[in-house]
C-alpha positions as CSV (number, residue, x, y, z in Angstrom):
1,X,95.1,113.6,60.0
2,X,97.7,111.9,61.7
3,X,100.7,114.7,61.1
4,X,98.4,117.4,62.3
5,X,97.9,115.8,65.5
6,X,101.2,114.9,66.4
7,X,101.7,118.8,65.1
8,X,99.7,119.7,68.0
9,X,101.5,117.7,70.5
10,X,98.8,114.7,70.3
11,X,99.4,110.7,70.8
12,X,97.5,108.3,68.9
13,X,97.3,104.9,69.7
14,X,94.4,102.0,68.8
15,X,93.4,99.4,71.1
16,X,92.4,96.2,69.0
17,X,90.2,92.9,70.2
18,X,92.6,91.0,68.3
19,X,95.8,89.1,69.8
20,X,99.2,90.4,69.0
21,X,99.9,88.5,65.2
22,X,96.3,89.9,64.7
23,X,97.3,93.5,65.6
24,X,100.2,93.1,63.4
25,X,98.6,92.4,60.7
26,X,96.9,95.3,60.8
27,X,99.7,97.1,61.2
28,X,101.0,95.9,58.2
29,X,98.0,95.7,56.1
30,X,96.5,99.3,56.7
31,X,100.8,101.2,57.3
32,X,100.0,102.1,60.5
33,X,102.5,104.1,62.2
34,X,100.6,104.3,65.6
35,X,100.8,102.2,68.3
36,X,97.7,98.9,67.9
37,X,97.0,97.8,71.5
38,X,95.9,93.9,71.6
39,X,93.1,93.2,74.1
40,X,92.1,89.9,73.0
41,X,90.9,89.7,76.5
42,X,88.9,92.5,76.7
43,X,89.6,94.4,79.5
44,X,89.7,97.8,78.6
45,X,86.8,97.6,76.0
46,X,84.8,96.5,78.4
47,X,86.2,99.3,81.4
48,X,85.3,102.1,78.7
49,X,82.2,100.2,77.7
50,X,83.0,98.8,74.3
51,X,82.3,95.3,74.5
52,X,79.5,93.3,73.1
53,X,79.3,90.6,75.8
54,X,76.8,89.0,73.9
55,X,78.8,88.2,71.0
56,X,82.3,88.5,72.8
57,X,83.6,90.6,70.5
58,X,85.1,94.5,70.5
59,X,83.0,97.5,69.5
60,X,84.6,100.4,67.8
61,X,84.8,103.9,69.1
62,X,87.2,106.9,68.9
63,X,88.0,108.6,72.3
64,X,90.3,111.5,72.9
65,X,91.8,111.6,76.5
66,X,93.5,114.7,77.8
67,X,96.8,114.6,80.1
68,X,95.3,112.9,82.8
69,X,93.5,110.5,80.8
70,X,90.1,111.7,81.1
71,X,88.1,111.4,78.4
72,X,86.5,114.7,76.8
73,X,85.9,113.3,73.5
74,X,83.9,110.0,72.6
75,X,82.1,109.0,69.6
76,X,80.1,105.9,69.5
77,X,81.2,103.8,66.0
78,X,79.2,100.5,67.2
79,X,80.1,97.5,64.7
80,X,81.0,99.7,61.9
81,X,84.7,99.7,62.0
82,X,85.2,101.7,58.7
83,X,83.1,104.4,60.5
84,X,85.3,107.2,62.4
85,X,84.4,111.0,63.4
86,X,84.8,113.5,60.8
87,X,88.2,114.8,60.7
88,X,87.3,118.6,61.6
89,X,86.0,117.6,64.6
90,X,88.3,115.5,66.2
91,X,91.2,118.4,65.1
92,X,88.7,121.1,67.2
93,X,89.0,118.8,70.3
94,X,92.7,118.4,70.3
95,X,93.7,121.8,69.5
96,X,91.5,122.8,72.3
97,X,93.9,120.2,74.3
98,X,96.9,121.8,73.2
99,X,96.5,125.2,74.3
């Protein structure tokens, strides 16, 4: 999926809980070649809301922002990190973006 959105003019980029040797790892594990944000702190998962303060840890969830950075997609993955938005659908919202 990653080719067709940059084929429609579209960043990606991941904002992880974990500190920066964390988000490496990732990096490294999964051969990511988007941008991981580290956030160990929290502070934008909890300004978008995707922070279980009970536990202190991050929740997922898969948001596309359009060119001013509003939000017009969201979908809620809670704890299940595996889980993501079907692939069709997040390819309807950005071509919608790129016209």
């Amino acid at each position: 999926m990653l080719p067709q959105l940059q084929a429609l003019g579209v960043n990606v980029a991941a904002v992880s809980a974990d500190d920066l040797e964390g988000a490496k790892i990732m990096i490294e594990r999964q051969h990511l070649t988007f941008p991981i944000l580290s956030d160990p702190e929290g502070v934008m998962l909890k300004a978008w809301s995707r922070w279980d303060f009970g536990n202190g840890v991050g929740l997922a969830g898969t948001f596309i922002l359009d060119r001013d950075f509003k939000p017009v997609f969201f979908e809620d993955d809670g704890e299940r990190f595996y889980k993501r938005p079907r692939v069709d659908r997040v390819l309807d919202v950005a071509r919608t973006l790129a016209r």
